[in-house]
C-alpha positions as CSV (number, residue, x, y, z in Angstrom):
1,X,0.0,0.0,0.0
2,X,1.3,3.6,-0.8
3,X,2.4,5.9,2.0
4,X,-1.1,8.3,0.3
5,X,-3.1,5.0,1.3
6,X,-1.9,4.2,4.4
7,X,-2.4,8.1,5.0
8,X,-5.8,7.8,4.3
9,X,-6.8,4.9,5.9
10,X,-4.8,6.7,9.1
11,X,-6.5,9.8,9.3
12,X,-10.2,8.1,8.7
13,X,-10.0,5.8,11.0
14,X,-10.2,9.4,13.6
15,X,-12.5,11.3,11.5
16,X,-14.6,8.7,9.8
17,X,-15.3,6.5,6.6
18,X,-15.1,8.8,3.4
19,X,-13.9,11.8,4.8
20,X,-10.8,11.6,3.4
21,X,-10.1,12.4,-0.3
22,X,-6.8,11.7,-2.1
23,X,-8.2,12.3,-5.7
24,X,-5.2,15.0,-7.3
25,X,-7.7,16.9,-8.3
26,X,-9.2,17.9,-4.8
27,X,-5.8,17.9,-3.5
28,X,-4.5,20.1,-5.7
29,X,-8.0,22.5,-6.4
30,X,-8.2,22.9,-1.9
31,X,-4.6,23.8,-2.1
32,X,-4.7,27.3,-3.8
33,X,-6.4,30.2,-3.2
34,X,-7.4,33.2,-5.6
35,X,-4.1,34.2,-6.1
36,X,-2.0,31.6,-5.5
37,X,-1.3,27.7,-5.7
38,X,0.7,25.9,-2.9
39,X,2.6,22.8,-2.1
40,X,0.0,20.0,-3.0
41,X,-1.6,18.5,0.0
42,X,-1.2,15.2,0.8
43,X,-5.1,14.5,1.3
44,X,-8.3,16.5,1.9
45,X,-9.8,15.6,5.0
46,X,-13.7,16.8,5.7
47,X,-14.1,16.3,10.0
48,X,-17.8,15.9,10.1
49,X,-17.8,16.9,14.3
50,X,-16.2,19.1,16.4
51,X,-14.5,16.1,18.4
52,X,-13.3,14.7,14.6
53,X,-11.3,17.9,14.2
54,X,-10.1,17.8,17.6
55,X,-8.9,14.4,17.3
56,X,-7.0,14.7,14.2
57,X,-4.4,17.4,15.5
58,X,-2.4,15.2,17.7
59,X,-2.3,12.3,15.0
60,X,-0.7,14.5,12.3
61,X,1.7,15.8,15.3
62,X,3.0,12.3,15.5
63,X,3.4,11.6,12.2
64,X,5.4,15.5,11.4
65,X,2.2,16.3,9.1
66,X,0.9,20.5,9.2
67,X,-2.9,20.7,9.3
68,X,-3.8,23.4,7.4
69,X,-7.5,24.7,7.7
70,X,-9.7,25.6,5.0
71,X,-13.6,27.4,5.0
72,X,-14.9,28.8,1.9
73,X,-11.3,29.4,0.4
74,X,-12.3,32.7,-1.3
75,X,-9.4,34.5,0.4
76,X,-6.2,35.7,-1.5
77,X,-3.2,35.7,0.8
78,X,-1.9,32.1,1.4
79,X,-3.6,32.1,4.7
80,X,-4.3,28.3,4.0
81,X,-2.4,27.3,0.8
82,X,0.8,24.9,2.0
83,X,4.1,25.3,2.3
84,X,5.1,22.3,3.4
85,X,3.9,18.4,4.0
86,X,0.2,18.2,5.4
87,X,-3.0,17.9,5.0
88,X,-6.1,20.8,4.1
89,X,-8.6,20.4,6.9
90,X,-11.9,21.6,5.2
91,X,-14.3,22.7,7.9
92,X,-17.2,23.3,5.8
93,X,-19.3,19.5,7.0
94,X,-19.3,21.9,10.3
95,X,-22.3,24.1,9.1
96,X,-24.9,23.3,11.5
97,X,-26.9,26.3,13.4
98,X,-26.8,25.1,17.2
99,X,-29.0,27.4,19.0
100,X,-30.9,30.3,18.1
101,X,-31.6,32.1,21.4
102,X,-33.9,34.8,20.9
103,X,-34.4,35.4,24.4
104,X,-30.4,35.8,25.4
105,X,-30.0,37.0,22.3
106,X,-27.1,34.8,20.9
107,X,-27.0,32.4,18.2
108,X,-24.6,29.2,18.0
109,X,-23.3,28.5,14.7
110,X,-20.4,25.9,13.7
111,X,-17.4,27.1,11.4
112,X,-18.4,25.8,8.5
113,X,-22.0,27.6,7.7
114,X,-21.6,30.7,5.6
115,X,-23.2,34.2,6.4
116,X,-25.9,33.5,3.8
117,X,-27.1,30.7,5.5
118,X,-27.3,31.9,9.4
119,X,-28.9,35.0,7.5
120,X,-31.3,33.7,5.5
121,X,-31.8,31.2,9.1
122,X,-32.5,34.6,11.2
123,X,-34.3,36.8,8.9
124,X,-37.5,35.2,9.6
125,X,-37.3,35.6,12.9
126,X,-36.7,39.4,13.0
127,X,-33.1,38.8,14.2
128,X,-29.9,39.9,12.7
129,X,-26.0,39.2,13.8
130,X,-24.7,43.6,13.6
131,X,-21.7,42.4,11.5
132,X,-23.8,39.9,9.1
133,X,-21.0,39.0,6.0
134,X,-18.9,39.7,3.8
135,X,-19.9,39.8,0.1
136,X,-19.1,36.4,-1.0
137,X,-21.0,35.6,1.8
138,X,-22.5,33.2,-0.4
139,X,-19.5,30.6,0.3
140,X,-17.6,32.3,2.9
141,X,-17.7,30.4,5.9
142,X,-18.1,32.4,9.2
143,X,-15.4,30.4,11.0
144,X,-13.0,31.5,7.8
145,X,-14.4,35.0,8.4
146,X,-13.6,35.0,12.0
147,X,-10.0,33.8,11.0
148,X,-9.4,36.4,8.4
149,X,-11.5,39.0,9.9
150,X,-13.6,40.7,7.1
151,X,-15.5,43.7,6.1
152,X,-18.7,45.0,4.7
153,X,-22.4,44.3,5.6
154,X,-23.3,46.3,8.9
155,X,-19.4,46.9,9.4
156,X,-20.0,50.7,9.1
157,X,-21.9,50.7,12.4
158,X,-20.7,47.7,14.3
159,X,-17.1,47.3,12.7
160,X,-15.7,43.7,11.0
161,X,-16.7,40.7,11.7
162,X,-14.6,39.9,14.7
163,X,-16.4,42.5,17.1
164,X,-20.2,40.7,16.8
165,X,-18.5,37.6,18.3
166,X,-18.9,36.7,22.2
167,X,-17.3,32.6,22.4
168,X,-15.6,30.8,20.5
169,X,-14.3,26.6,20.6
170,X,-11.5,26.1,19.5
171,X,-9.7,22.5,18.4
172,X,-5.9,22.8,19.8
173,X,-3.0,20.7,18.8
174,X,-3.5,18.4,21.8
175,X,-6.5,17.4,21.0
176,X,-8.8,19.2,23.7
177,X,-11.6,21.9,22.6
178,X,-11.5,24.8,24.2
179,X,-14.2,26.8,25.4
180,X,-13.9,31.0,25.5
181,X,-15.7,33.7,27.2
182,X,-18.6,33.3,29.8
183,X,-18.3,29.5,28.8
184,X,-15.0,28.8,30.0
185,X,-16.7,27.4,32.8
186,X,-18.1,23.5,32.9
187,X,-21.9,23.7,31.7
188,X,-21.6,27.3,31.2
189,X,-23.2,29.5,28.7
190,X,-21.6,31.7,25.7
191,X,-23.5,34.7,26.2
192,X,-20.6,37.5,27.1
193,X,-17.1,37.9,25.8
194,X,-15.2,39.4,28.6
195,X,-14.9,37.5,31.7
196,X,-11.6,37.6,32.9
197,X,-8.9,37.9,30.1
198,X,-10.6,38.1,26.4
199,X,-9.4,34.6,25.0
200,X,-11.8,35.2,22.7
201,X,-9.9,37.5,20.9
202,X,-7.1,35.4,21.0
203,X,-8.0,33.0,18.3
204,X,-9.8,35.7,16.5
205,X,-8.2,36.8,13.0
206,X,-5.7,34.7,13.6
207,X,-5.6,32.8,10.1
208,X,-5.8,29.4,12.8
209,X,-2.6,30.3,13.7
210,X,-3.2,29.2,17.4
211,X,-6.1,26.4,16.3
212,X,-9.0,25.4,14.5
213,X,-12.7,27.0,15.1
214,X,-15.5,24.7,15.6
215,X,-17.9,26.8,16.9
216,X,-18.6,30.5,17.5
217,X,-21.2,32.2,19.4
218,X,-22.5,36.1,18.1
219,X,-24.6,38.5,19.3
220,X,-28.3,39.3,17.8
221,X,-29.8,42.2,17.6
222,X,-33.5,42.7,16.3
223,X,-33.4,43.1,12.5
224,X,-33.7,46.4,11.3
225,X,-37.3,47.6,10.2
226,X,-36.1,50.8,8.0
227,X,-33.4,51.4,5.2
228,X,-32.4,54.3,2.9
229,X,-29.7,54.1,0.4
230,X,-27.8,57.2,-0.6
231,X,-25.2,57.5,-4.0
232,X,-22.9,60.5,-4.5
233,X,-20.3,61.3,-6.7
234,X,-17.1,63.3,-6.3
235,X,-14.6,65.2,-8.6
236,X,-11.8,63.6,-6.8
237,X,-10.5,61.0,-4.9
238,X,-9.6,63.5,-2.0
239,X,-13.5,64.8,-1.9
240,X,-14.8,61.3,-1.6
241,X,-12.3,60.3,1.3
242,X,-13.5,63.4,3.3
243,X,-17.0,62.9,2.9
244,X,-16.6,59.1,4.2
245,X,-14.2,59.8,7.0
246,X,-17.2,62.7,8.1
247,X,-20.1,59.7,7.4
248,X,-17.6,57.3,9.4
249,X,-16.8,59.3,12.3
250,X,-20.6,60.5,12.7
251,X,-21.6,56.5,13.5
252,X,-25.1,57.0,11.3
253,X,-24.5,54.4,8.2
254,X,-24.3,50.9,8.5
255,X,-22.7,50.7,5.1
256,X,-20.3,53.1,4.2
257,X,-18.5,52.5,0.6
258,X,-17.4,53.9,-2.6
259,X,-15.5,53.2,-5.8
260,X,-13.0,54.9,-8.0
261,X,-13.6,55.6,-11.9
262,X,-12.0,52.3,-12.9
263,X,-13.5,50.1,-10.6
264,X,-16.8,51.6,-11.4
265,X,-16.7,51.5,-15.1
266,X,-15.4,47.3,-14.4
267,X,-18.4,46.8,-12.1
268,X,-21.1,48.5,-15.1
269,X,-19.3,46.7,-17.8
270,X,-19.6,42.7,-15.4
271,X,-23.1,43.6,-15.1
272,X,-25.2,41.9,-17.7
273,X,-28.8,42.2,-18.9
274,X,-29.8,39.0,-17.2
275,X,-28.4,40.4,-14.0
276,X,-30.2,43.7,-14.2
277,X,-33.4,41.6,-14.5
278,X,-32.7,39.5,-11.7
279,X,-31.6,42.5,-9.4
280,X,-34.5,44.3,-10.4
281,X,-37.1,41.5,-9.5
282,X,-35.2,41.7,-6.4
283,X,-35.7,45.1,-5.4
284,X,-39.0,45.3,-6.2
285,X,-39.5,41.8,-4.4
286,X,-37.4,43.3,-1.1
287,X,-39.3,46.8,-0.9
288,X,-42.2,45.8,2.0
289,X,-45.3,46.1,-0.4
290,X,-46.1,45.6,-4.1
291,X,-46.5,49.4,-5.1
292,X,-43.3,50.3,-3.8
293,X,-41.8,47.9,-4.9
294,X,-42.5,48.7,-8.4
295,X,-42.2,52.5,-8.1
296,X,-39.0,51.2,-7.0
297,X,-37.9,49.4,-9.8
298,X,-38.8,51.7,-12.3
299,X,-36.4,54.2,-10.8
300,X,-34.0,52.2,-11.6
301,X,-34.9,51.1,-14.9
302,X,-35.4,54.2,-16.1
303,X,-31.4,55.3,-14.8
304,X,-30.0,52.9,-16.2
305,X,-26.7,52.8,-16.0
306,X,-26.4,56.3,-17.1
307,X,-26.1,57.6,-13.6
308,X,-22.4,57.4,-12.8
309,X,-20.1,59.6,-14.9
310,X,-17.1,58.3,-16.5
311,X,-14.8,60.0,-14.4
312,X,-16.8,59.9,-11.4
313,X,-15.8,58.8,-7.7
314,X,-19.1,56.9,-6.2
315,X,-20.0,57.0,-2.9
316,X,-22.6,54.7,-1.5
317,X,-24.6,54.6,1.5
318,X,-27.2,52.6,3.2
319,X,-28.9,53.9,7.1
320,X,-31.0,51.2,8.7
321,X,-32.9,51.6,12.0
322,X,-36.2,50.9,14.0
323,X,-37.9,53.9,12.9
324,X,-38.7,55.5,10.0
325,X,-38.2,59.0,11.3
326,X,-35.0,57.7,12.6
327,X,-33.6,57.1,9.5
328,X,-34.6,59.6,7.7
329,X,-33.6,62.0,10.5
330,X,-29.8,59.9,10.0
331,X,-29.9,60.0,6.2
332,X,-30.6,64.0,6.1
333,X,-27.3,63.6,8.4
334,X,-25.3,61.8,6.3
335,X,-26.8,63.4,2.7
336,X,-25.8,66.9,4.4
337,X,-22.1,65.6,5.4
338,X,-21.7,64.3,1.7
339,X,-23.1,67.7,0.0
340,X,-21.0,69.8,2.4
341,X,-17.6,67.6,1.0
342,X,-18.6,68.6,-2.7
343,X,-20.7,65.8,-3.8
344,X,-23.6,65.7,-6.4
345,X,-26.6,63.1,-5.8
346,X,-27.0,60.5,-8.1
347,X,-29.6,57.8,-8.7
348,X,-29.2,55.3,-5.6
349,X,-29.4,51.7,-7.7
350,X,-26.3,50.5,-6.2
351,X,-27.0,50.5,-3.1
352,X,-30.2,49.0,-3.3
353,X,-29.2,46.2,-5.6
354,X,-26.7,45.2,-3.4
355,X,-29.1,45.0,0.3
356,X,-31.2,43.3,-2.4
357,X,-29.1,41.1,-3.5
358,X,-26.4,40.9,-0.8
359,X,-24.7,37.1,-1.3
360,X,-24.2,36.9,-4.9
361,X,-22.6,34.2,-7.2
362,X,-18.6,34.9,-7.3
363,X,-18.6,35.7,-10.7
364,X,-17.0,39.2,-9.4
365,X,-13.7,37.1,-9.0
366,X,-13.2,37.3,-13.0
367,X,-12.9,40.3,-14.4
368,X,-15.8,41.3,-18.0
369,X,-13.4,39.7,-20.3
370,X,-12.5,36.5,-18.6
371,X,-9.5,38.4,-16.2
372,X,-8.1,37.2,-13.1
373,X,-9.1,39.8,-9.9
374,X,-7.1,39.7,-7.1
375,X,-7.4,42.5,-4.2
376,X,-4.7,44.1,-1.9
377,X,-6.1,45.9,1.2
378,X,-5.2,48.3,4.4
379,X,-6.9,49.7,7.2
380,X,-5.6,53.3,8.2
381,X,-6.6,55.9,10.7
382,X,-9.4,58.5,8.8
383,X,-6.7,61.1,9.1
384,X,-4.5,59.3,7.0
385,X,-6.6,58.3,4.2
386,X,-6.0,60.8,1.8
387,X,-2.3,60.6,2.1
388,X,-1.9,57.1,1.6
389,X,-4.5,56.4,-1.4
390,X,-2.2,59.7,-2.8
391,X,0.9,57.5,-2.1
392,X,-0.3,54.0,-3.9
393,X,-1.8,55.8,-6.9
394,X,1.9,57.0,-6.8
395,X,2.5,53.5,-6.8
396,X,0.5,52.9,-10.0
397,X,1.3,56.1,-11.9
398,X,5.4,54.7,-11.8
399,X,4.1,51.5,-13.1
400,X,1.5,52.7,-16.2
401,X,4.0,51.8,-19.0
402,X,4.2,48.2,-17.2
403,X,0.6,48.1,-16.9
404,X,-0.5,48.7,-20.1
405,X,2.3,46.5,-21.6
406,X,0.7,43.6,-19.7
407,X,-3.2,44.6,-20.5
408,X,-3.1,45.2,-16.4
409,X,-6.0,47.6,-14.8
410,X,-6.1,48.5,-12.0
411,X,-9.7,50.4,-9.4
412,X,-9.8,51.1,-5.9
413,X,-12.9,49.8,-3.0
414,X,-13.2,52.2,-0.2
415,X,-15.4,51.4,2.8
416,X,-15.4,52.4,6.6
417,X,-15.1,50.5,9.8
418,X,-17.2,51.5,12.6
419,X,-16.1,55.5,13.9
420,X,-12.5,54.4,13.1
421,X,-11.2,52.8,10.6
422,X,-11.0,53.5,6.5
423,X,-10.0,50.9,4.2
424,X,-8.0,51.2,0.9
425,X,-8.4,47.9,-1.4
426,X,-6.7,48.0,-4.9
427,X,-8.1,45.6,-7.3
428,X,-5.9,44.3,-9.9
429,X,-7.4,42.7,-13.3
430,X,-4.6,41.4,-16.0
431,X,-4.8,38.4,-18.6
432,X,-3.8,34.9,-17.2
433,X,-4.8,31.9,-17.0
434,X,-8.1,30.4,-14.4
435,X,-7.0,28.3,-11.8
436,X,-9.1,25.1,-10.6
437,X,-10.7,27.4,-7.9
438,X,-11.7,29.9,-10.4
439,X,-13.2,26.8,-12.4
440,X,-14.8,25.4,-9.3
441,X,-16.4,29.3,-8.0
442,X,-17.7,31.1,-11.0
443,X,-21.0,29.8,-12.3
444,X,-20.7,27.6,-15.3
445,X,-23.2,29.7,-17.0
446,X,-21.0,32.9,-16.5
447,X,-17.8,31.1,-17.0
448,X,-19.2,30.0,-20.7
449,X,-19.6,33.5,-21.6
450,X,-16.3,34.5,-20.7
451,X,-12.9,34.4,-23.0
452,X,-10.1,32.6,-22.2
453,X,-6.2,33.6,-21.8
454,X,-2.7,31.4,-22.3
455,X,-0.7,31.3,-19.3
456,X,0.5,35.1,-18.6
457,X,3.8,34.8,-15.9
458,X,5.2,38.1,-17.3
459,X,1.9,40.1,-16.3
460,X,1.6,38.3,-13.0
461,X,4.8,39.0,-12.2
462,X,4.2,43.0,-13.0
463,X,0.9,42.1,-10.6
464,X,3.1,40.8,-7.7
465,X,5.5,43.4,-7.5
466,X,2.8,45.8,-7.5
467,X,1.3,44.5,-5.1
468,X,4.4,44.1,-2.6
469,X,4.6,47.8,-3.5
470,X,1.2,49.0,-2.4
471,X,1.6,46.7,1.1
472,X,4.7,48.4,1.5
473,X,3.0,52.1,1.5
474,X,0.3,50.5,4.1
475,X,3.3,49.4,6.4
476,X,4.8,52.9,6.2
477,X,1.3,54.1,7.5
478,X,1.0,51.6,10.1
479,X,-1.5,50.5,8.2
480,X,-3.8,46.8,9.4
481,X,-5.3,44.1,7.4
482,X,-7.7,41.4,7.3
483,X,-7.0,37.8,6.3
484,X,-3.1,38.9,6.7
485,X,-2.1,34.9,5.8
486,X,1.2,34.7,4.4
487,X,1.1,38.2,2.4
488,X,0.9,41.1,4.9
489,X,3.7,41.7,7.3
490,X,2.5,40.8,10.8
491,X,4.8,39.3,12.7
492,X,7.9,40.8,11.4
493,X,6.3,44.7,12.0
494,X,5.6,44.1,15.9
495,X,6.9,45.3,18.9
496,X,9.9,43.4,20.8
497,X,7.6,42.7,23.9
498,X,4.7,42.4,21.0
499,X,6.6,39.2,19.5
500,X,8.2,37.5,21.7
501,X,4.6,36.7,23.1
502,X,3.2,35.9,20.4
503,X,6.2,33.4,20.0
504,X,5.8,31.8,23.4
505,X,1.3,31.3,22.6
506,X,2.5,29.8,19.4
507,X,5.1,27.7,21.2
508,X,2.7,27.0,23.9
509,X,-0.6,26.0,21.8
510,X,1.7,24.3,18.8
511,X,4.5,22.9,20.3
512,X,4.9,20.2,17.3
513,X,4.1,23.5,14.5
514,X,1.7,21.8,12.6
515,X,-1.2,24.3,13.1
516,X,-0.9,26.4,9.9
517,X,2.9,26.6,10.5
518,X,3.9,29.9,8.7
519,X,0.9,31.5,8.5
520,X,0.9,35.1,10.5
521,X,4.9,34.7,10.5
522,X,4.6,32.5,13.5
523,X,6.6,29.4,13.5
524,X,7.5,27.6,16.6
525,X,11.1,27.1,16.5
526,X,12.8,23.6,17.0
């Protein structure tokens, strides 16, 4: 028997029959993410329990194996892509909703179900998580998203993902699950965060650096009973950054975001007729009653696409609330802060195609004629926005002859988190070849429509450096970042004191380093 076959036969007999796949194929398509491929796994394993991922930890230690753990895999930084012998944990069998606890207001939800689902599981109850997904929500799991941390619905109000959680299990590299928050105690109950030291936050964007999630715990809050949706657009980059750092620091939007020219006319030009149609039954479908609904949807037929200028900076806002006089008395306030930064009111159809239509297919991970996408991203303080978005379209202005050389474009995503933070993500679109996982995430359907491109190193290459270039302005910002993986510069960037604790958890938690060895910077040394 092969060392793969006595492998599999190894690992199944802790986490059950058929849960282990050695096909190349699945080895190779759950070993790369968006933007990269790694070292070939040795196997795919699929846990189907808690105690099943638990378990499998301390037999890999034995054998010298890394476990690397995978969720919806739509991230784009390494943060689970091998480097070195192991195995790809896939956590996405755990997708059961526990407990919803309407009257603690909490809801239980194992690492593998994605935001659409615990939506789409809460809506009918009136019940919401305040962070409720990112955009591919659709197959991003929320243990992945707790990992990498992400941004978008309801993070303009209640910041990313990490801040709506109150518990978390985790599987550690001995085996043992442990329990964090309120139910660190035997037969105790997940309903608040901080008692005693936050361990929660420990294993919280951590890229399961430290161990695996099996289970989280967030808070509810009653769904919101009122929306308006607010689009602006701006000369300039620099108008546009004011008026969202004003909306940001005045708490009043749950959804605060905006795109350059570029982006914009790439986002018009995906868009299809079939798409419109569907988004439009949607909006009219998602407006409360019929005759709104379709007053509704003729506004936005009748704009088109016509709204947003060529040259045009967009800003887009949505204000939820209890009351209707609430947020209307909120959207004056943030309409007023965006008209007092220089901006011009345009027809609002982005805003409400996307609360209509909020977990979409990932055909958005291909560019209109068959392109790969691949993001970069920082956080920076408001009052260094403008400087650094100055300093990476530097970055790009240097590098224009390159670009168009290699049929590379480039558009920016802007969005706020909570009063304090303002995120910069450059997009990056260039001909090259699809990967497995782009094979396996867009819809066949879309995918068919789509040209196709020869293998492209030289552009990818231009991409790469490009890309090291605009992480290198964040870093000289002090810039953060979500899923930081094996891209951003974390460990290497922190404090004396900062490190050599995070050197002795890693040390402590992993003392074989097989938990996503690498990932973070964090190895624990021999």
């Amino acid at each position: 028997m092969s060392r793969r076959n006595d492998l599999a036969a190894m690992l199944e007999a802790v986490t059950g029959k058929d849960s282990v796949s050695t096909d190349p194929a699945r080895r190779a398509l759950f070993s790369q993410d968006v933007w990269a491929k790694g070292e070939t796994a040795l196997a795919v394993v699929r846990p189907e329990s808690q105690e099943a991922v638990a378990a499998l930890l301390p037999v890999l230690a034995a054998e010298g194996l890394a476990a690397f753990p995978r969720g919806g895999g739509m991230s784009y930084t390494k943060g689970y892509t091998p480097d070195r012998p192991g195995v790809v944990v896939d956590l996405t069998a755990l997708n059961r909703i526990i407990e919803i606890n309407a009257d603690d207001m909490y809801v239980r939800v194992e690492a593998g179900c994605t935001w659409d689902a615990l939506y789409r599981a809460l809506k009918p109850l009136g019940l919401r998580t305040p962070f409720w997904g990112p955009l591919s929500g659709l197959s991003s799991t929320i243990g992945g998203g707790l990992s990498q941390n992400n941004a978008f619905f309801g993070a303009g109000l209640y910041g990313p993902s990490v801040e709506s959680v109150l518990s978390l299990t985790i599987a550690l590299a001995d085996g043992s699950l442990l329990k964090t928050g309120s139910a660190g105690a035997d037969g105790a109950h997940p309903f608040f965060r901080t008692y005693g030291p936050d361990l929660t936050g420990l294993f919280l964007s951590d890229c399961g650096a430290l161990g695996f999630k099996t289970e989280a715990t967030l808070r509810l809050i009653p769904l919101p009973e009122h929306e308006a949706y607010g689009s602006y657009a701006f000369a300039d980059a620099a108008s546009l950054t004011k008026a969202m750092s004003d909306v940001g620091r005045a708490n009043l939007a749950s959804e605060v975001f905006g795109f350059d020219p570029g982006l914009a006319r790439v986002r018009l030009k995906r868009a299809s007729l079939a798409g419109d149609a569907k988004a439009f039954a949607k909006v009219v479908t998602g407006q409360g009653n019929i005759l709104k609904g379709v007053a509704e949807g003729a506004k936005m037929a009748l704009a088109g696409r016509s709204f947003v200028g060529e040259a045009d900076y967009t800003l887009h806002i949505v204000v939820e609330g209890r009351s209707k006089a609430g947020v209307a008395e909120d959207f004056a306030r943030v309409e007023a802060l965006a008209l007092k930064a220089g901006a011009k009111t345009i027809e609002n159809t982005i805003p409400k195609v996307i609360r209509a239509n909020p977990f979409t297919p990932l055909n958005n991970m291909l560019g209109p004629e068959g392109e790969r996408w691949v993001p970069v991203h920082g956080i920076v303080r408001h009052s260094d926005a403008k400087a650094c978005w100055e300093a990476i379209q530097a970055v790009f202005a240097a590098r224009a002859e390159a670009f168009a050389k290699h049929g590379v474009e480039t558009g920016y995503l802007v969005t706020t988190l909570s009063t304090t933070g303002f995120l910069i993500e450059p997009v990056f679109l260039w001909p090259e070849a699809l990967f497995a996982l782009h094979e396996e995430a867009v819809e066949k359907s879309w995918l068919d429509r789509l040209p196709r491109h020869a293998a492209n190193p030289d552009a990818t290459a231009v991409v790469a450096e490009a890309r090291q270039a605009v992480v290198d302005v964040f870093t000289r910002f002090g810039g953060a970042h979500f899923q930081i993986g094996r891209s951003y510069p974390f460990a290497q960037t922190r404090s004396a004191p900062v490190r050599a604790l995070l050197d002795s958890l890693k040390a402590q938690l992993d003392p074989h380093n097989i938990i996503n060895p690498g990932v973070l910077g964090l190895e624990t040394k021999a």
